[in-house]
N, C-alpha and C positions, 0 to 999 in steps of 0.2 A: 088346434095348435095356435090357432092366432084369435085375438080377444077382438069381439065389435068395435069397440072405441078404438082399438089402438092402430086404424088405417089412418094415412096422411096424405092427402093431395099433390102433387105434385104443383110448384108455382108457376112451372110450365103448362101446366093444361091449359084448352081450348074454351073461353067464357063462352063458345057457344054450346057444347060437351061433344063434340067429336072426337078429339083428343084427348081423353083424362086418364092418369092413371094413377094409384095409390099402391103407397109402401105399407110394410108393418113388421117391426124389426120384434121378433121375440126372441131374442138373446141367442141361443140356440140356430135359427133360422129366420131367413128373411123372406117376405111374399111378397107379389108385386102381382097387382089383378086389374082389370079393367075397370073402373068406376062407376062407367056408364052399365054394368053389369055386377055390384056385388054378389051375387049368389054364383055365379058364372068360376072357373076356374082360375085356380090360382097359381103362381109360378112360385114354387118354394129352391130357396138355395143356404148356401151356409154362409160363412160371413168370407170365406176367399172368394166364392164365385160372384156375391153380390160388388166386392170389390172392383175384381174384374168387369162385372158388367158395366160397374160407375164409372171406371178406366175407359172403357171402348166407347159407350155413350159420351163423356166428357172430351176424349179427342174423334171424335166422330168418322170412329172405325167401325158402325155397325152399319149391316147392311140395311138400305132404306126401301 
């Protein structure tokens, strides 16, 4: 569902890589996977829920 090239790092991540995480918007659906782990699981949603999740992230209503 999601193409090798087409993940994108977050400019938030950690230059040490504790923190990293990558998007990949295939029209359809969006993933969002650990970096530090590509082969590892991937979080897929559609484009409301990814919204929302940019929503909650961005006023920082998600649980920490």
């Amino acid at each position: 569902m999601f193409s090798a090239e087409g993940w994108t790092k977050s400019f938030r991540s950690q230059p040490n890589g504790n923190q990293c995480v990558e998007w990949n918007d295939a029209g359809s659906a969006v993933g969002l996977r650990d970096s530090n782990h590509p082969d590892g699981p991937v979080l897929a949603m559609d484009a409301t829920q990814w919204a929302a999740f940019q929503d909650a992230v961005l006023s920082r209503t998600v649980n920490q």
